[in-house]
FIMAR-68937 format. One line per field, with one value per residue (C-alpha): residue number from 1; x, y, z; residue in three letters. Coordinates in steps of 0.05 Angstrom, whole numbers, plus 5000, padded with zeros to 4 digits. Example, Ala and Ser with C-alpha at 12.3 -4.5 7.8 and 13.67 -1.06 7.14 Angstrom:
REM FIMAR-68937
pos <- c(1,2)
X <- c(5246,5273)
Y <- c(4910,4979)
Z <- c(5156,5143)
code <- c(ALA,SER)
REM end
This chain:
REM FIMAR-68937
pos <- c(1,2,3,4,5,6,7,8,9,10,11,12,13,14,15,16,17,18,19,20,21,22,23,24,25,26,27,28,29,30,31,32,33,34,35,36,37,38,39,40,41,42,43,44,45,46,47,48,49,50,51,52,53,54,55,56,57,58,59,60,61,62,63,64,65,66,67,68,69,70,71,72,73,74,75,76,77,78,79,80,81,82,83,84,85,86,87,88,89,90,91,92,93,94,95,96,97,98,99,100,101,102,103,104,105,106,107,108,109,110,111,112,113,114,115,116,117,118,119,120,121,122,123,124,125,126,127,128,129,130,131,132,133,134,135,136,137,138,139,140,141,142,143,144,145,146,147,148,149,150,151,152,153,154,155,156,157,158,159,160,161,162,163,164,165,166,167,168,169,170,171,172,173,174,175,176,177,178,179,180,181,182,183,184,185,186,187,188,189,190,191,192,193,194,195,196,197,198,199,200,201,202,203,204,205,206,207,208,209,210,211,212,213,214,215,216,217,218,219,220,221,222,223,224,225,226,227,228,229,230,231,232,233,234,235,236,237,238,239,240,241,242,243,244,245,246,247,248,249,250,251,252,253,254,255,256,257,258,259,260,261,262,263,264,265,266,267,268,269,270,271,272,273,274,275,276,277,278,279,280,281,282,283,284,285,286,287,288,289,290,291,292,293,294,295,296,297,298,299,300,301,302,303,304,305,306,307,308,309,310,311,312,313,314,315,316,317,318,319,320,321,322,323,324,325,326,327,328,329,330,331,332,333,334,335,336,337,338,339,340,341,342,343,344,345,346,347,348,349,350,351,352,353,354,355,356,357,358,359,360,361,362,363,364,365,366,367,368,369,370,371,372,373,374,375,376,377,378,379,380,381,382,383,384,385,386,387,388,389,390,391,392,393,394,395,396,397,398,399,400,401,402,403,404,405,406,407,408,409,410,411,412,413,414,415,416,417,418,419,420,421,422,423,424,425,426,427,428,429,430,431,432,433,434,435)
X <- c(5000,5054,5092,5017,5008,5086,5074,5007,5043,5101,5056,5017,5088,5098,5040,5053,5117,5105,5036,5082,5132,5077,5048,5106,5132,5068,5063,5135,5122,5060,5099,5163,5123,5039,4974,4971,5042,5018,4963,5015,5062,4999,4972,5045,5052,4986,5000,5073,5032,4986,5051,5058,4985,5035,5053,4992,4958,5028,5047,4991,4996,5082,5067,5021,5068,5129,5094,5066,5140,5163,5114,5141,5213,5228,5278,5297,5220,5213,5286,5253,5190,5227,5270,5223,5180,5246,5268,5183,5187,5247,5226,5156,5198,5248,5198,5145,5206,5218,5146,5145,5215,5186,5114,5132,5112,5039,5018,5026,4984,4936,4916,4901,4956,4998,5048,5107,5074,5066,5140,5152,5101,5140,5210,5164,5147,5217,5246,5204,5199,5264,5232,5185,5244,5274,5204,5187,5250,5241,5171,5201,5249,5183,5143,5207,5198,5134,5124,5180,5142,5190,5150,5195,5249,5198,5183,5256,5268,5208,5231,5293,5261,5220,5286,5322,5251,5246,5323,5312,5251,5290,5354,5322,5281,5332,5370,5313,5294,5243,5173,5210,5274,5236,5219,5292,5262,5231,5288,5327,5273,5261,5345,5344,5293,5326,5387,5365,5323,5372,5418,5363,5339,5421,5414,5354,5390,5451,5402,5419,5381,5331,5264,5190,5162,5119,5062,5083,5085,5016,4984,5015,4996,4927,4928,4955,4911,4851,4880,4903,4840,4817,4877,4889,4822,4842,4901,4859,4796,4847,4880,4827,4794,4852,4865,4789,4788,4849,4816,4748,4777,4836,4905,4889,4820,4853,4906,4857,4827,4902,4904,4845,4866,4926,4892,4836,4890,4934,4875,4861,4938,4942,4874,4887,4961,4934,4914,4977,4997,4933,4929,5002,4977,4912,4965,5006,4944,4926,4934,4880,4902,4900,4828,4800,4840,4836,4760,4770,4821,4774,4710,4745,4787,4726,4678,4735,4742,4682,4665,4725,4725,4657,4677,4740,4710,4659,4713,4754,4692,4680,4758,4772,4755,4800,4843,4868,4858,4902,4951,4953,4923,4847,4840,4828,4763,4741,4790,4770,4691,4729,4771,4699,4668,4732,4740,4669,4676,4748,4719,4659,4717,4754,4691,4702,4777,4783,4740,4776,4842,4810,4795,4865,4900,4862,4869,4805,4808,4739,4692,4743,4759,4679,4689,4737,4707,4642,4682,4720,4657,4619,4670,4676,4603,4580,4642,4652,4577,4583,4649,4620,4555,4581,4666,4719,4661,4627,4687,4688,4614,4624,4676,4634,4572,4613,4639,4578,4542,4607,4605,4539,4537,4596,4558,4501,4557,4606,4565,4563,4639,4653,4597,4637,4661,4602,4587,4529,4541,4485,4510,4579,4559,4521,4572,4618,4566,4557,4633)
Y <- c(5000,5052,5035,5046,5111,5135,5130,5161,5219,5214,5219,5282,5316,5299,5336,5393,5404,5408,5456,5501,5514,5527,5573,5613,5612,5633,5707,5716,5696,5745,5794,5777,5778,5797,5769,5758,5725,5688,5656,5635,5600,5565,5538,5513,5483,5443,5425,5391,5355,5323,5285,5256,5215,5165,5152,5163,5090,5054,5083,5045,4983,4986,5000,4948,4888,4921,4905,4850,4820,4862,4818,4749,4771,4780,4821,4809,4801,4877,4891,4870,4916,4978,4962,4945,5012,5059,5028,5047,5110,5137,5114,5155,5222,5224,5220,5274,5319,5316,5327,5385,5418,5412,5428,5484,5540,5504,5496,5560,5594,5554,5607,5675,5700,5769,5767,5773,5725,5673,5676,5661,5613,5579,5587,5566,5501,5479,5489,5454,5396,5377,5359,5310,5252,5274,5266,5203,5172,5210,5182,5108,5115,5149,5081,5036,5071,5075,5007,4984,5021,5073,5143,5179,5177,5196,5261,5275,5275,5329,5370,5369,5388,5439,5481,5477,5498,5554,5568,5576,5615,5668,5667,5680,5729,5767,5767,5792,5731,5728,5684,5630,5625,5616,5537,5527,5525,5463,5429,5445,5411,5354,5342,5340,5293,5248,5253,5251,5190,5153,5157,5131,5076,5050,4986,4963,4995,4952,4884,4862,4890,4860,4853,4823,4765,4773,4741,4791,4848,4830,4828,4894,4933,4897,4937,4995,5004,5009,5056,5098,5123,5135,5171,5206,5239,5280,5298,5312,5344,5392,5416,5411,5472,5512,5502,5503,5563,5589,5583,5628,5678,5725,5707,5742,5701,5649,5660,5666,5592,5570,5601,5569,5498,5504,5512,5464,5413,5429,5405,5344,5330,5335,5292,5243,5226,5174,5134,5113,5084,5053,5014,4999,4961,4926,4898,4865,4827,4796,4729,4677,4676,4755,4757,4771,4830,4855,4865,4880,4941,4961,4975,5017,5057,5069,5084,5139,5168,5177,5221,5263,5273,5310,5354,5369,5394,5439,5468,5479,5500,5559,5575,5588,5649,5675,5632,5664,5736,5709,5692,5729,5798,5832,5825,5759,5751,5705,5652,5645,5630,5588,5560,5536,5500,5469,5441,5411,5379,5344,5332,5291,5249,5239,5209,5144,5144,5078,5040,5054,5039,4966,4953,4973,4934,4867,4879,4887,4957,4947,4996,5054,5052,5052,5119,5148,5151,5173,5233,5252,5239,5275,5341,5354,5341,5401,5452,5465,5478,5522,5540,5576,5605,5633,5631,5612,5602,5556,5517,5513,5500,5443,5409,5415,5378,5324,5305,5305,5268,5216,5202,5191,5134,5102,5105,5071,5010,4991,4943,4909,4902,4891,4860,4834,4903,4951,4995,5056,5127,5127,5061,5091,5160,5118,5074,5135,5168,5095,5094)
Z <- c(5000,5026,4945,4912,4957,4939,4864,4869,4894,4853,4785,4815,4824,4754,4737,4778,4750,4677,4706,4746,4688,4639,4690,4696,4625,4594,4622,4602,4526,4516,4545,4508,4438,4450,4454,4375,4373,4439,4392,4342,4391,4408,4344,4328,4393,4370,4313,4338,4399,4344,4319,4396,4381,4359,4420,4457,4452,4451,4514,4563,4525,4523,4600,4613,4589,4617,4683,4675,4652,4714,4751,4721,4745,4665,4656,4584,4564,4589,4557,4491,4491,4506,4444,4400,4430,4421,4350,4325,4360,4330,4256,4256,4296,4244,4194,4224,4228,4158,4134,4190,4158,4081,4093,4149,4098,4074,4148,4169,4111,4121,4182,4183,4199,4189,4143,4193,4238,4187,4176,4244,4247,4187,4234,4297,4258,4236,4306,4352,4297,4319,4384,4348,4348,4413,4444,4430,4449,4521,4525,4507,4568,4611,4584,4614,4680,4696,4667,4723,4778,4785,4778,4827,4778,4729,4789,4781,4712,4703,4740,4710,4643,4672,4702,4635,4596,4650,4639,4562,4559,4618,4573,4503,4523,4561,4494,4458,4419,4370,4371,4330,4371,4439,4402,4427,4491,4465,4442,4515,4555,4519,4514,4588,4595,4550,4580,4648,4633,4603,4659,4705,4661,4654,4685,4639,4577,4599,4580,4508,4453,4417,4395,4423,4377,4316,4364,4421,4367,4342,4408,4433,4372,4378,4454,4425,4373,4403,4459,4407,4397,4469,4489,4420,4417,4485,4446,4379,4415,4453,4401,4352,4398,4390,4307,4289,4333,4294,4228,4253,4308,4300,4324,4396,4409,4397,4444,4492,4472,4486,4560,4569,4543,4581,4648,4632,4614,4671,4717,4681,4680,4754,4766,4718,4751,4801,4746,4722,4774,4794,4723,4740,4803,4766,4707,4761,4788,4727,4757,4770,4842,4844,4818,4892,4906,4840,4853,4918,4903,4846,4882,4940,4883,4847,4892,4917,4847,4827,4890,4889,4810,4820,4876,4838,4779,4810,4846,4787,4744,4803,4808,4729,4718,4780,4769,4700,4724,4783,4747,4686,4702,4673,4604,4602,4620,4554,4576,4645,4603,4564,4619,4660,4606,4580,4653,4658,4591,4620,4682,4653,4623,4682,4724,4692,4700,4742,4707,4637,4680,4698,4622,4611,4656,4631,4563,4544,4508,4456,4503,4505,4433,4419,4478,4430,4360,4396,4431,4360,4320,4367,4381,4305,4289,4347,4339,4267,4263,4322,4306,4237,4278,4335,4322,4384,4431,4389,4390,4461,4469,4424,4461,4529,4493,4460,4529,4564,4510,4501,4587,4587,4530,4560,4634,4594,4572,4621,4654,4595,4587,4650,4693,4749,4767,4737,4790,4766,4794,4846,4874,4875,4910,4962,4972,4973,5032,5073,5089)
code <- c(UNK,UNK,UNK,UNK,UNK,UNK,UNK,UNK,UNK,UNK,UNK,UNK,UNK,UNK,UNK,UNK,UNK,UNK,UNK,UNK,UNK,UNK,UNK,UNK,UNK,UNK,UNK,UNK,UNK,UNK,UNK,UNK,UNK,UNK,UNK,UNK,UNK,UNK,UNK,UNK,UNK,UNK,UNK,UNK,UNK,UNK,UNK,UNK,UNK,UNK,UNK,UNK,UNK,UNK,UNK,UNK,UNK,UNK,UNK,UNK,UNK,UNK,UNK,UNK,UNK,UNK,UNK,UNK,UNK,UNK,UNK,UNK,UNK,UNK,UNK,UNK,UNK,UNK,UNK,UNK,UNK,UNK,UNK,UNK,UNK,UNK,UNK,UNK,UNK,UNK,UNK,UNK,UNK,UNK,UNK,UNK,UNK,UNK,UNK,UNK,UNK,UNK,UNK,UNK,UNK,UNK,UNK,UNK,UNK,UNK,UNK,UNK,UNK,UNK,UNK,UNK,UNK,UNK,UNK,UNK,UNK,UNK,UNK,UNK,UNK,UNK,UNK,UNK,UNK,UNK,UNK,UNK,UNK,UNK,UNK,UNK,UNK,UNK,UNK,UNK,UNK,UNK,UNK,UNK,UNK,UNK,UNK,UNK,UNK,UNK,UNK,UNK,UNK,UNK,UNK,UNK,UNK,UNK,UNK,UNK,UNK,UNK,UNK,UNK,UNK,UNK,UNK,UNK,UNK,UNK,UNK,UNK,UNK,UNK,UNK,UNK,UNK,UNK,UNK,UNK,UNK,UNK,UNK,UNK,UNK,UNK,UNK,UNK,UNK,UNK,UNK,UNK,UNK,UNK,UNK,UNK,UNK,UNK,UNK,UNK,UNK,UNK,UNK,UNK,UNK,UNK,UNK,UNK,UNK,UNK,UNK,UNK,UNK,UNK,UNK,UNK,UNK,UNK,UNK,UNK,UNK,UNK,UNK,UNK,UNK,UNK,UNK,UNK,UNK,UNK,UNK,UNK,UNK,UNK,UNK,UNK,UNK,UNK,UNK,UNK,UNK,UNK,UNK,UNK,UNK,UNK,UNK,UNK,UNK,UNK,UNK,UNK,UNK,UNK,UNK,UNK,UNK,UNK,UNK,UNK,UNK,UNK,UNK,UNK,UNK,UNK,UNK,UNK,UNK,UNK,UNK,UNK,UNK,UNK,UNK,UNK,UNK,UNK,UNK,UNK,UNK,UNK,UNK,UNK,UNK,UNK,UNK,UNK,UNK,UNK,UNK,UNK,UNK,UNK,UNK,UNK,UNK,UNK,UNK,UNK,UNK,UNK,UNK,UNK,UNK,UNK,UNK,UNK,UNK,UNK,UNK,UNK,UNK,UNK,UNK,UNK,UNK,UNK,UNK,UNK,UNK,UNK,UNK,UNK,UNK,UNK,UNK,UNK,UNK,UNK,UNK,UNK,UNK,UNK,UNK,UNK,UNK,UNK,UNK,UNK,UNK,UNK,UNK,UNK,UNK,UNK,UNK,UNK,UNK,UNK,UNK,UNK,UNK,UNK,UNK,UNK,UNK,UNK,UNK,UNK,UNK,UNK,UNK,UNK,UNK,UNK,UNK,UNK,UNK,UNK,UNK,UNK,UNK,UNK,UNK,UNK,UNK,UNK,UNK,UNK,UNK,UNK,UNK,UNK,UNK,UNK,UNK,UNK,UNK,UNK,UNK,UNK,UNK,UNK,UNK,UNK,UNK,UNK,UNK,UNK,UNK,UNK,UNK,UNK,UNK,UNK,UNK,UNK,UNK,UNK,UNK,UNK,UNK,UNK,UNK,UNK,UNK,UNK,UNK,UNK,UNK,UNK,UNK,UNK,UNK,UNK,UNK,UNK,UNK,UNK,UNK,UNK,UNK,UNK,UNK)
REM end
């Protein structure tokens, strides 16, 4: 219990970190270079992040039989993944660099942008591409460790990243850099986090090299696969708000969308950090002599969740628009609107968090892939309508009804996927009150 608790706390650190650097880092870039230029940085930064959906469904499954060989004692079995993981990894980052590097110029018209904006945004682009490779081979190393149980080193390593981010950002803008050259800042963090995780994950990258079987390979991607789609649309639906909005809303609105994002998504980060290392814990019981406390440690965990999930996103619904006025001054009062809904429509997600962790951990990943084309089906079909009626509000509207909608339906299902361990929100909010 005292490891489980320890790497529950470990993850929320992690979360915190990356939060507190992009707390302090984004007042210092719209002063550096403007609201307008603000809006630019944050388009690009979308665009980049929608490369990382590669890795989004890989990195659950690649975590999943990391523990569960970490479970069986094998070493080399776990060696094997993370190969395999880094070798795919580093093929599709080279790649999206090069496509990001030629087509740099094409993406950035496709905006409205001004005409000395767009050339940054073309700069912008060609920079933090770089990061693309260097990304994914940090998050291979992050998969290794939190697949090994070890999400203090993961704590560490963050907030190693975060101080040379922080570092960058204060150095180029003290030497006058321009909105293009502050994507070095990019590239700095994610170097130290490679580095940094490297030198922590030396004893595993001392195994042998090699690669998992064709059978292993086909049942992993099988995982991955359908995860990819649950844990890409968050990625997709995020930014999707911020380049839709960037396509019907000047350069400055949608800066606004991107303060707002980034404070929505900062509190989803932070309550969605337990979860790792809870669906750590339900992989390693995936034994038939584990099946008691599996159930067992799933009922108390959900009934927990569920409870504190609502509570924390009616707080943070109340708190956004102070929140961004707090910490970014008055004239921001569209984001903190923005900031509210986008938090309800994350925190609807979130409710379910557990039980998407428990079809995770046994492999069964059907019901959250169904969860996912819902939620991206659902998200385009309400905000480019809206989008078009009532511009970056619309967009943000959208979002907040596709969630709703998308929680609801899977509410409706999980029993059906899972009827050993369905538990309904009344029974769960009782259970929650009884104890």
């Amino acid at each position: 219990m005292r490891t489980a608790q320890r790497n529950i706390s470990a993850s929320v650190i992690t979360a915190l970190i990356g939060i507190v650097a992009v707390l302090i880092a984004t007042p210092m870039i719209i002063d550096h270079v403007g609201k307008a230029a603000y809006g630019v940085w944050t388009i690009s930064m979308a665009i980049v992040i929608y490369i990382g959906i590669v890795e989004a469904g890989m990195a659950p499954a690649v975590q999943r039989y990391i523990a569960v060989a970490r479970g069986a004692d094998d070493h080399a079995g776990a060696a094997r993944v993370f190969w395999s993981t880094l070798a795919f990894y580093l093929s599709i980052g080279l790649i999206a660099a090069l496509i990001i590097e030629l087509l740099a110029p094409q993406i950035a018209g496709l905006f409205d942008f001004p005409l000395e904006l767009e050339q940054q945004a073309t700069e912008l682009l060609r920079i933090v591409g770089l990061a693309v490779p260097l990304g994914l081979a940090m998050a291979a190393l992050a998969n290794l460790l939190q697949g090994q149980g070890r999400f203090s080193s993961i704590a560490v390593t963050a907030a190693l990243g975060s101080v040379g981010y922080l570092a960058a950002i204060v150095l180029l803008v003290d030497s006058g850099a321009t909105l293009a050259q502050l994507g070095w800042a990019v590239i700095a963090q994610q170097l130290v986090l490679l580095l940094s995780r490297a030198v922590l994950a030396a004893g595993s990258l001392r195994q042998r090299p090699g690669f998992v079987t064709g059978e292993d390979a086909v049942a992993i991607a099988g995982l991955s696969a359908r995860l990819q789609l649950s844990v890409a649309s968050l990625i997709i639906n995020g930014q999707s708000d911020r380049v839709v909005a960037g396509l019907v809303a000047k350069p400055a609105v949608v800066g606004e969308v991107g303060i707002a994002s980034q404070l929505a998504e900062s509190g989803r980060l932070v309550a969605a950090a337990p979860l790792v290392p809870i669906f750590n814990r339900f992989a390693s019981l995936q034994g038939p002599e584990d099946q008691a406390s599996l159930q067992a440690l799933f009922e108390k965990v959900d009934r927990l969740w569920f409870t504190a999930a609502i509570g924390a996103t009616l707080i943070g619904i109340a708190a956004a628009p102070s929140l961004i006025s707090g910490w970014l001054g008055s004239g921001f009062a569209l984001a903190g609107a923005f900031a509210a809904m986008l938090i309800a429509a994350y925190g609807s997600n979130l409710l379910f968090g557990v039980r998407i962790s428990y079809l995770r951990a046994s492999g069964s990943a059907s019901l959250e892939a169904r969860l996912a084309t819902r939620l991206i089906a659902l998200n385009l079909a309400f905000t480019v309508p809206l989008a078009i009626a009532f511009g970056a509000s619309g967009v943000v509207a959208g979002t907040l009804i596709a969630y709703l909608t998308a929680g609801l339906w899977f509410s409706s299902q999980f029993s059906r996927y899972a009827p050993e361990a369905a538990r309904v929100p009344g029974a769960a909010l009782a259970a929650a009150d009884s104890t």
